[in-house]
TIMI-2910 file (N, C-alpha, C, CB; in pm, 1 decimal, decimal comma, always signed):
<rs>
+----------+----------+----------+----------+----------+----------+----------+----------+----------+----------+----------+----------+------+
!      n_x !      n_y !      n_z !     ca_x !     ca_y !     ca_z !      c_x !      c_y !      c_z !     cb_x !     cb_y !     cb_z ! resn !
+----------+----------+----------+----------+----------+----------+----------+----------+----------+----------+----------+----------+------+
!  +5870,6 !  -4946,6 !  -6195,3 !  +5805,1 !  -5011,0 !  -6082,9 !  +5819,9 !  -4927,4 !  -5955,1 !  +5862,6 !  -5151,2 !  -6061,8 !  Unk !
!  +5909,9 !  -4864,8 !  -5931,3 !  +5968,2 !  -4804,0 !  -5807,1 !  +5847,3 !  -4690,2 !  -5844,7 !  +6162,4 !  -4756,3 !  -5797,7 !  Unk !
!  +5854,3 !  -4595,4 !  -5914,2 !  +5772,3 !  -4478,0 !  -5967,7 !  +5598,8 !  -4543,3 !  -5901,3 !  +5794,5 !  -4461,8 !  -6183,9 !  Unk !
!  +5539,4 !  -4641,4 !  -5910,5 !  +5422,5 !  -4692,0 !  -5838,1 !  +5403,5 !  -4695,4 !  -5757,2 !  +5388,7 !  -4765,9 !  -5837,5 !  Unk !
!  +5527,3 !  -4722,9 !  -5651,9 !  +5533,4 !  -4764,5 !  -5503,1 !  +5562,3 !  -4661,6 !  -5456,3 !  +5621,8 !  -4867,2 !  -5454,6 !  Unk !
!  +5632,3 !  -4512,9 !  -5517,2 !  +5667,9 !  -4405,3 !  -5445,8 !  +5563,2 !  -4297,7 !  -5501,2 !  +5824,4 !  -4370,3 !  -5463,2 !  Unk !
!  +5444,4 !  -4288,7 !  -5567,8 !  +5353,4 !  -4244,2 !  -5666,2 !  +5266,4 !  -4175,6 !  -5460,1 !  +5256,0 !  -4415,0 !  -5819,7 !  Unk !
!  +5251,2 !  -4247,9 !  -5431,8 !  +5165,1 !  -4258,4 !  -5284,6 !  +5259,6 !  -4129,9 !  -5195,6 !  +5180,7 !  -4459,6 !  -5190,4 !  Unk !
!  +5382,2 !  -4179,1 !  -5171,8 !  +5477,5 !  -4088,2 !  -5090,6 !  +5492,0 !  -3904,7 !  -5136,5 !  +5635,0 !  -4168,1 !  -5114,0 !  Unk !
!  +5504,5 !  -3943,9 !  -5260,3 !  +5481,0 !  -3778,7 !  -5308,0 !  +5354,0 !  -3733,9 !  -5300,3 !  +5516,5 !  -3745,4 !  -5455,3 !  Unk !
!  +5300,1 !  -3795,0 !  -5341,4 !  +5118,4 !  -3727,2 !  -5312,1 !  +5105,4 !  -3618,7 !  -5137,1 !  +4971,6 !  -3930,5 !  -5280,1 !  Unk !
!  +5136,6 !  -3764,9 !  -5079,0 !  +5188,8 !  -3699,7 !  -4928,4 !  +5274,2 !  -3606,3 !  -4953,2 !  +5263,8 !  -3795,7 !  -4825,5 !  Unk !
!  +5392,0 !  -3585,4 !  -4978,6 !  +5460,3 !  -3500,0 !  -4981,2 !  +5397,3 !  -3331,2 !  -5036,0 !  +5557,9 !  -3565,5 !  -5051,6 !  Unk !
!  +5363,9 !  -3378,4 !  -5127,6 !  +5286,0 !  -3220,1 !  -5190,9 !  +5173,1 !  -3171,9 !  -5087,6 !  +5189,8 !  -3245,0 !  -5365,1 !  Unk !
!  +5096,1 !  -3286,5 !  -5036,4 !  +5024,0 !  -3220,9 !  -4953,2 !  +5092,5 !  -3152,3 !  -4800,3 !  +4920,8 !  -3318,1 !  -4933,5 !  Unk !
!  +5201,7 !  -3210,4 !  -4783,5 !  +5229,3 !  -3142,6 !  -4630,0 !  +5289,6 !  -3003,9 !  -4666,8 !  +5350,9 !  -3239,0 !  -4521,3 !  Unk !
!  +5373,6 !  -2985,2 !  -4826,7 !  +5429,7 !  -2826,2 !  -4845,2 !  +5301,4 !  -2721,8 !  -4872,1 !  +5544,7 !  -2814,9 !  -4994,3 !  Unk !
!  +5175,9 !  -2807,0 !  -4945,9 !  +5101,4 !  -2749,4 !  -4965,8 !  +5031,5 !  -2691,8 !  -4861,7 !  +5055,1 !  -2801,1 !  -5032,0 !  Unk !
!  +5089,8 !  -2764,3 !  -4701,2 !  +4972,3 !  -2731,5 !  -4662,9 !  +5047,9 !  -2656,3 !  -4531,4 !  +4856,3 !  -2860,4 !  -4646,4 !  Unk !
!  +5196,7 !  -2607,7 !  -4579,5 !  +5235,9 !  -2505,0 !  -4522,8 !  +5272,8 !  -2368,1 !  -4596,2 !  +5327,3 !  -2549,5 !  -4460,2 !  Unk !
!  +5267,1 !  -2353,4 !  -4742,1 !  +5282,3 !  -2249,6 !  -4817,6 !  +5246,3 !  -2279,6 !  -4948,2 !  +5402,5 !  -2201,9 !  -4809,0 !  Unk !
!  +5155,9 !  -2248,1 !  -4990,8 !  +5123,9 !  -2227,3 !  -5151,1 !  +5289,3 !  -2300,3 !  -5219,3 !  +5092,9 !  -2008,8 !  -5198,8 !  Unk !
!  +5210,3 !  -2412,3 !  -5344,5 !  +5339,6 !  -2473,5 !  -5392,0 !  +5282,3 !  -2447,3 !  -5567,0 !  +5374,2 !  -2670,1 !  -5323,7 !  Unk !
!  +5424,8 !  -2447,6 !  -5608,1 !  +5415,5 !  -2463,6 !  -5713,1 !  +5482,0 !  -2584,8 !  -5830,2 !  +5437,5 !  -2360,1 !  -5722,2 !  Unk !
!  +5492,6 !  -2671,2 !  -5929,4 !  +5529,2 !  -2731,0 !  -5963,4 !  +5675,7 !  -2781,6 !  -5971,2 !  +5478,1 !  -2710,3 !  -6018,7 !  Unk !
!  +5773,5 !  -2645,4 !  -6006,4 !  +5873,9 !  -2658,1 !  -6066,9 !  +5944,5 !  -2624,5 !  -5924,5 !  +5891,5 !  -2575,2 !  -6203,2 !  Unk !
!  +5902,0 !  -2578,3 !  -5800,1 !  +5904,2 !  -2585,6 !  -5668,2 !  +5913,8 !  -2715,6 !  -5647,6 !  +5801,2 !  -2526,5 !  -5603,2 !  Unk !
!  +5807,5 !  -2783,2 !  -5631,9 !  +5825,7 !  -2906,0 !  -5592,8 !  +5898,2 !  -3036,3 !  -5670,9 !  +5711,2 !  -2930,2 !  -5566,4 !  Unk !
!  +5889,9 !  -3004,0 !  -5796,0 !  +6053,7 !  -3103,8 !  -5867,8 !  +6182,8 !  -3097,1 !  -5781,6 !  +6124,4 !  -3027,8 !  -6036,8 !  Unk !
!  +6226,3 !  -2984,9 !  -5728,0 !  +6309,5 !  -2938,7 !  -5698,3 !  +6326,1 !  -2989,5 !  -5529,6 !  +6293,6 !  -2806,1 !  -5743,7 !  Unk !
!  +6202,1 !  -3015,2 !  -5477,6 !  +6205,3 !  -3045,3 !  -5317,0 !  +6222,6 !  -3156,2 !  -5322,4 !  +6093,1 !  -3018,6 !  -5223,8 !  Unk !
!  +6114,5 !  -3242,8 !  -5407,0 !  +6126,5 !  -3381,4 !  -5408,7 !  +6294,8 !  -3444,2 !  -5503,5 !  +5966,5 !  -3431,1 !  -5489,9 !  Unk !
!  +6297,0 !  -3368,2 !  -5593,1 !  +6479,8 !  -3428,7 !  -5616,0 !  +6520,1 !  -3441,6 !  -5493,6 !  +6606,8 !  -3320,3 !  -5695,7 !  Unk !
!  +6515,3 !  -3348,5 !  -5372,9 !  +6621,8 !  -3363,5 !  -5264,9 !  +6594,0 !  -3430,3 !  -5198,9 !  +6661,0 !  -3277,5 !  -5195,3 !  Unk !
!  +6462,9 !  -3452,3 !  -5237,3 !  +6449,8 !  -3613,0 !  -5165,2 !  +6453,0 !  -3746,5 !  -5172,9 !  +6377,2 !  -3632,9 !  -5133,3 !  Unk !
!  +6547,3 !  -3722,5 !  -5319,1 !  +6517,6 !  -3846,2 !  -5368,5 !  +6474,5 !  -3907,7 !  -5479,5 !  +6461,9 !  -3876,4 !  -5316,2 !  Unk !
!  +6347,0 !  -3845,0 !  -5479,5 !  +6259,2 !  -3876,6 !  -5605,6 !  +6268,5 !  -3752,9 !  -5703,3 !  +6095,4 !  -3904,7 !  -5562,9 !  Unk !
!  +6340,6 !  -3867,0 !  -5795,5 !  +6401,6 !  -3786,6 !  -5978,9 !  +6217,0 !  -3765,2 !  -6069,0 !  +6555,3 !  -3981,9 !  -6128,4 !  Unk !
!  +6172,0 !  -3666,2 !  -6075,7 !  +6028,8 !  -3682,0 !  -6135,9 !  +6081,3 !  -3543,6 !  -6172,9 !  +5867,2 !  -3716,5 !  -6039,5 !  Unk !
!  +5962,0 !  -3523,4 !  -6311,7 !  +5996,0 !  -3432,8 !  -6387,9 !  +5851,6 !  -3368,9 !  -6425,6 !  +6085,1 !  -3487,5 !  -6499,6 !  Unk !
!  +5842,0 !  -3283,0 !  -6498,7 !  +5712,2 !  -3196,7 !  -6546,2 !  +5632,1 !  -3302,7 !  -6584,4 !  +5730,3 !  -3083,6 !  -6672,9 !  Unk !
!  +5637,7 !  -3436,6 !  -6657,1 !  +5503,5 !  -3508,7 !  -6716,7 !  +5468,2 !  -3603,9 !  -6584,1 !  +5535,1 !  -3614,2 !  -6881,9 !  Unk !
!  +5535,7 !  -3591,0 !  -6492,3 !  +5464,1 !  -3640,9 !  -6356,2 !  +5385,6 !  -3537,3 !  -6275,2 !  +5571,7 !  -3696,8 !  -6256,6 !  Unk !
!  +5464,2 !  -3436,8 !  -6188,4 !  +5411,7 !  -3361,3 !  -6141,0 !  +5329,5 !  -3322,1 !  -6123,4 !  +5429,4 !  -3322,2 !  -6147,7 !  Unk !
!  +5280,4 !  -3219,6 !  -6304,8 !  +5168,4 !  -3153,5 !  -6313,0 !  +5061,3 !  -3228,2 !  -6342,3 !  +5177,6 !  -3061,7 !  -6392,0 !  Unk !
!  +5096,5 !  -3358,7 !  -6407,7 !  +4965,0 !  -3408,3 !  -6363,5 !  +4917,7 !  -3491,8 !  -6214,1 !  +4937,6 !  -3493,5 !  -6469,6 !  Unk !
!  +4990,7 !  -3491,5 !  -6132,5 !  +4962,6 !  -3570,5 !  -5970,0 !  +4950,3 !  -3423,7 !  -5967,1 !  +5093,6 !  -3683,7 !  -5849,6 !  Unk !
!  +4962,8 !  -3294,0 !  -5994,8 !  +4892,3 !  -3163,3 !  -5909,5 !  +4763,6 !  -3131,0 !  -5988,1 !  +4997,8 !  -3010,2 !  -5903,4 !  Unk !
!  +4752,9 !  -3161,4 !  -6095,9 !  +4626,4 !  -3154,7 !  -6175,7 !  +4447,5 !  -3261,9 !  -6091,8 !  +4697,9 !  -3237,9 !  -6352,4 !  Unk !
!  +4565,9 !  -3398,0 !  -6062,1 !  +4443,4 !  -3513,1 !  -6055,9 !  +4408,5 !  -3475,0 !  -5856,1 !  +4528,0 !  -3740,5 !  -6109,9 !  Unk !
!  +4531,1 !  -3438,0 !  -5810,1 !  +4512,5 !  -3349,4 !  -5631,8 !  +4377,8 !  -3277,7 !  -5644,5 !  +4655,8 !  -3196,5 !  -5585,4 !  Unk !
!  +4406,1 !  -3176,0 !  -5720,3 !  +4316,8 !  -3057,8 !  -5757,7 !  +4170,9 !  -3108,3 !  -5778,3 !  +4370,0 !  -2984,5 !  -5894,6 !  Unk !
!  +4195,5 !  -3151,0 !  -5892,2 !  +4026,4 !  -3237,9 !  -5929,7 !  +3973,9 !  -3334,8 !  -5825,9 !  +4032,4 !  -3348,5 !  -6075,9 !  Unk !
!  +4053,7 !  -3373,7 !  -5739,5 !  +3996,6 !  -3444,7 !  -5656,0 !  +3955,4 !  -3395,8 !  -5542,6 !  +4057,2 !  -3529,2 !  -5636,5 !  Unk !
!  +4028,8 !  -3263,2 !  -5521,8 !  +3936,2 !  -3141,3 !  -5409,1 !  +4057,4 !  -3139,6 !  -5291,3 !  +3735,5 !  -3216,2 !  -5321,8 !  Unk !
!  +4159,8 !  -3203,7 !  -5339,4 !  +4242,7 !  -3200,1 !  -5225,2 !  +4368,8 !  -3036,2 !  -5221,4 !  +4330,7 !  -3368,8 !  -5239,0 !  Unk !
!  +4402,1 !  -3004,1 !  -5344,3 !  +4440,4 !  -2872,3 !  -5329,2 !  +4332,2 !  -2817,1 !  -5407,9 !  +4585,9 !  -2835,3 !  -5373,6 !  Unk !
!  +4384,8 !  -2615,1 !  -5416,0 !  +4287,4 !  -2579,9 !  -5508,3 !  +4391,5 !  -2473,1 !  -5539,5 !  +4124,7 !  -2543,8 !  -5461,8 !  Unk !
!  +4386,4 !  -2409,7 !  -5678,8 !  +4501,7 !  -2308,0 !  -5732,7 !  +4457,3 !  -2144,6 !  -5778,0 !  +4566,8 !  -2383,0 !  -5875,0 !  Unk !
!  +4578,7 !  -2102,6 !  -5806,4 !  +4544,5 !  -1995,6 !  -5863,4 !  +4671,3 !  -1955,8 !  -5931,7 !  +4485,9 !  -1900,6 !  -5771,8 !  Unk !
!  +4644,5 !  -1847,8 !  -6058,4 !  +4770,0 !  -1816,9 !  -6140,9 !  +4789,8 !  -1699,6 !  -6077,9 !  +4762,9 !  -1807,2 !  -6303,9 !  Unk !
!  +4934,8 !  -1709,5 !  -6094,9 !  +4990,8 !  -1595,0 !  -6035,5 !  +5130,7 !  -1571,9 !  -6172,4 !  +5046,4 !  -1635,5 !  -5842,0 !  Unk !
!  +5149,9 !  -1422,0 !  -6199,2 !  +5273,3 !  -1401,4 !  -6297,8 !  +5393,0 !  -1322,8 !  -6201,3 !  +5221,9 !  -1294,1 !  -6448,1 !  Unk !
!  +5443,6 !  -1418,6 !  -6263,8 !  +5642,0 !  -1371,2 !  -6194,4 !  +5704,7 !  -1381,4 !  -6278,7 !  +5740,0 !  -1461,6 !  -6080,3 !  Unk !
!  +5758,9 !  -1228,9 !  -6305,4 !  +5885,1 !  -1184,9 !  -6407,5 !  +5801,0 !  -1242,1 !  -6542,3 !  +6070,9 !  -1278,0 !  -6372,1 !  Unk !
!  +5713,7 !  -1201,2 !  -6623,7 !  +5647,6 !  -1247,3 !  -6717,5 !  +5634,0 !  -1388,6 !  -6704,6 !  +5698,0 !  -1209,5 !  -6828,7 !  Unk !
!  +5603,9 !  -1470,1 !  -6615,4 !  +5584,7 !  -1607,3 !  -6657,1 !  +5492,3 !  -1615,9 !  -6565,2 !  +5699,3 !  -1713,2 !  -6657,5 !  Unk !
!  +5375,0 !  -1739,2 !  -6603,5 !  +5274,2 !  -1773,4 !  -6538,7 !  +5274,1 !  -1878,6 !  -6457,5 !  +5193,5 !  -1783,6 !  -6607,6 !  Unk !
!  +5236,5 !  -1874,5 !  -6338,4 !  +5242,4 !  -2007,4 !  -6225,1 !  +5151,5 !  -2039,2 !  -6171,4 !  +5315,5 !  -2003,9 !  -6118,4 !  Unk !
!  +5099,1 !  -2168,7 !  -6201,6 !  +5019,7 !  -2191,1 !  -6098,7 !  +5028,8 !  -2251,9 !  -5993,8 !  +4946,8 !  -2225,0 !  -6126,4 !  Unk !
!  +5019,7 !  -2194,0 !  -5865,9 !  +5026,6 !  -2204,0 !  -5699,8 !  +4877,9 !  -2253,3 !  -5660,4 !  +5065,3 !  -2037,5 !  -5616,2 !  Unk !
!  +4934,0 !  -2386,9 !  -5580,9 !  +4840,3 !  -2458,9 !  -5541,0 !  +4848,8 !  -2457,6 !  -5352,2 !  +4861,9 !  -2605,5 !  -5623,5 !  Unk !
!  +4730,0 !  -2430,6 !  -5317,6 !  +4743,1 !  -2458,1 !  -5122,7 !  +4614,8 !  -2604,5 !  -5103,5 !  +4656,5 !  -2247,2 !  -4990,6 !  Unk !
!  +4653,6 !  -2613,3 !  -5000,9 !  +4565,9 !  -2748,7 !  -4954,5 !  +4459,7 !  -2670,4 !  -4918,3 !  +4623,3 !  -2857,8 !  -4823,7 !  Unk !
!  +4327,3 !  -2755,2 !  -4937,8 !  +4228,7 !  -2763,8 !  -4884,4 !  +4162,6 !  -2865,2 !  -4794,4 !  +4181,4 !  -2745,0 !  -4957,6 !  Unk !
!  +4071,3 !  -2786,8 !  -4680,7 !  +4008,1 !  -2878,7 !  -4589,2 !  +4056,4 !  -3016,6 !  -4612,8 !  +3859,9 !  -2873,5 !  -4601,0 !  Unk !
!  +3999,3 !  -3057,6 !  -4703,6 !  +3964,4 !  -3225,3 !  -4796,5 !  +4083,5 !  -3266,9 !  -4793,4 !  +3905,7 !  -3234,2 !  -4975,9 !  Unk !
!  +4157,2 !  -3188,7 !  -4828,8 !  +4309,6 !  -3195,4 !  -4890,1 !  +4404,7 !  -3275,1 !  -4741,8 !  +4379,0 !  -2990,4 !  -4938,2 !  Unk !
!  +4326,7 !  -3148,5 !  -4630,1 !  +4436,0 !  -3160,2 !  -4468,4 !  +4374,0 !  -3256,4 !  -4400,7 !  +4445,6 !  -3013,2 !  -4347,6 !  Unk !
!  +4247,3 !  -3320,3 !  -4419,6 !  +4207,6 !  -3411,1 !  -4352,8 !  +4261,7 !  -3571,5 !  -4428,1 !  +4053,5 !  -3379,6 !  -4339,8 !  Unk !
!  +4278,5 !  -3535,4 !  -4561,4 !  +4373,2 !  -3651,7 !  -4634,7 !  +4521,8 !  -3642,3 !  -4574,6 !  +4383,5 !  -3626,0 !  -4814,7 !  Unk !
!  +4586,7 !  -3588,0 !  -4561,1 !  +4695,9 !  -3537,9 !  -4486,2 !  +4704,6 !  -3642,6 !  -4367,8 !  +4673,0 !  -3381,4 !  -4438,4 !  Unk !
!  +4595,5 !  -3556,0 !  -4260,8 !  +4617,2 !  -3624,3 !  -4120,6 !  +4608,6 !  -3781,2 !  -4131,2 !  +4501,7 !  -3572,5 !  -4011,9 !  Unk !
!  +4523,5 !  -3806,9 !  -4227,9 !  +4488,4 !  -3938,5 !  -4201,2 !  +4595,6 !  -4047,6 !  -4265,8 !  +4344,1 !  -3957,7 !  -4255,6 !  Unk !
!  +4675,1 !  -4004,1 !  -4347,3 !  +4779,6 !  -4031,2 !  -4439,9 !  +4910,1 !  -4083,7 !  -4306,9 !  +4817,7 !  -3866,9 !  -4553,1 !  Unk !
!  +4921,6 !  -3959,5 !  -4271,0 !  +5026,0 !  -3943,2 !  -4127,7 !  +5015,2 !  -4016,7 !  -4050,7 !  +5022,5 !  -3838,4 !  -4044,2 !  Unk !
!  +4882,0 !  -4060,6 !  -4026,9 !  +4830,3 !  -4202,0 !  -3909,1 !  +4885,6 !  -4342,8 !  -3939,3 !  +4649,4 !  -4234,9 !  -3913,8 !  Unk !
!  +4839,9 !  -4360,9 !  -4096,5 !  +4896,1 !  -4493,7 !  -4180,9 !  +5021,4 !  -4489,5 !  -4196,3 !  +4846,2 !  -4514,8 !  -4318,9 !  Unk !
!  +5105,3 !  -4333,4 !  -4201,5 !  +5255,2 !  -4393,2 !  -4231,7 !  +5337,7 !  -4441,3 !  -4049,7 !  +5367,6 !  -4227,7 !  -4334,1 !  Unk !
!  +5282,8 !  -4361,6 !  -3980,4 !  +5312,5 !  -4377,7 !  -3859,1 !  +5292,1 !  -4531,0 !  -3830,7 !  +5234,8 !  -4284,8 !  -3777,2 !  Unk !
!  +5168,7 !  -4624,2 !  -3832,3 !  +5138,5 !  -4752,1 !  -3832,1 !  +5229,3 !  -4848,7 !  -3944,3 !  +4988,4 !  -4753,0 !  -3856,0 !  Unk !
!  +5250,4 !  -4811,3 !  -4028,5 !  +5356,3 !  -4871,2 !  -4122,5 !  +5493,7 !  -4855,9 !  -4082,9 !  +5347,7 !  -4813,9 !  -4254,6 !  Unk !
!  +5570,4 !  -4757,9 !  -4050,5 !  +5657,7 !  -4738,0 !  -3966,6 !  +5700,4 !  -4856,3 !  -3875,8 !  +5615,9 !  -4637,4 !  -3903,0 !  Unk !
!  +5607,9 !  -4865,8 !  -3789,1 !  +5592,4 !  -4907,4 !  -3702,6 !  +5587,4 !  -5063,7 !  -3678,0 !  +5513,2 !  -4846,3 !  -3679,6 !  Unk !
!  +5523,3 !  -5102,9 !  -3753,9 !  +5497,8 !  -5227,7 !  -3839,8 !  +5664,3 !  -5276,7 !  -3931,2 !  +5351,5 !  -5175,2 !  -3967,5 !  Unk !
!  +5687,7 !  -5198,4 !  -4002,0 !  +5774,1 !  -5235,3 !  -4051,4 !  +5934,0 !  -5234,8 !  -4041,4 !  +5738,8 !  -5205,5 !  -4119,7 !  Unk !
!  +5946,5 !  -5134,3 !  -3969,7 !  +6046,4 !  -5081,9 !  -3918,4 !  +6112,3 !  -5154,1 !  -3758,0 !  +5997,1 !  -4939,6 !  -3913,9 !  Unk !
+----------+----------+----------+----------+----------+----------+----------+----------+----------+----------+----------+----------+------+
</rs>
């Protein structure tokens, strides 16, 4: 149940790293543990898969030390979901807090 209600917060989250340096998956397991949220490869890649298809990041493979990565940055679509995201948590905040 918790995983539903925090499903929204990471979304945000990927978009604000995304939308200061190219991210990659096993990157962001690792940011979001420290934040808290325990999520693993069968979450991730697909909330960076369904981002993607939805036009909000866009990727590319890149190989490091023989292994393949794909690095995702925000797009337009992506930063205007962002700002507007930032408005609602600010009003919720605010509201709730």
């Amino acid at each position: 149940m918790i995983r539903d209600f925090f499903i929204g917060f990471i979304k945000i989250h990927i978009l604000y790293h995304a939308s200061e340096n190219a991210i990659c998956g096993i990157e962001m397991i690792k940011e979001l543990k420290r934040h808290g949220y325990p999520i693993g490869p069968g979450t991730i890649y697909p909330t960076l898969h369904s981002l993607e298809i939805r036009g909000y990041l866009k990727s590319k493979e890149v190989v490091i030390n023989g292994k393949r990565r794909k690095y995702y940055e925000i797009t337009g679509k992506g930063f205007k979901m962002l700002e507007k995201s930032k408005e609602k948590i600010g009003e919720l905040v605010e509201e709730v807090l």
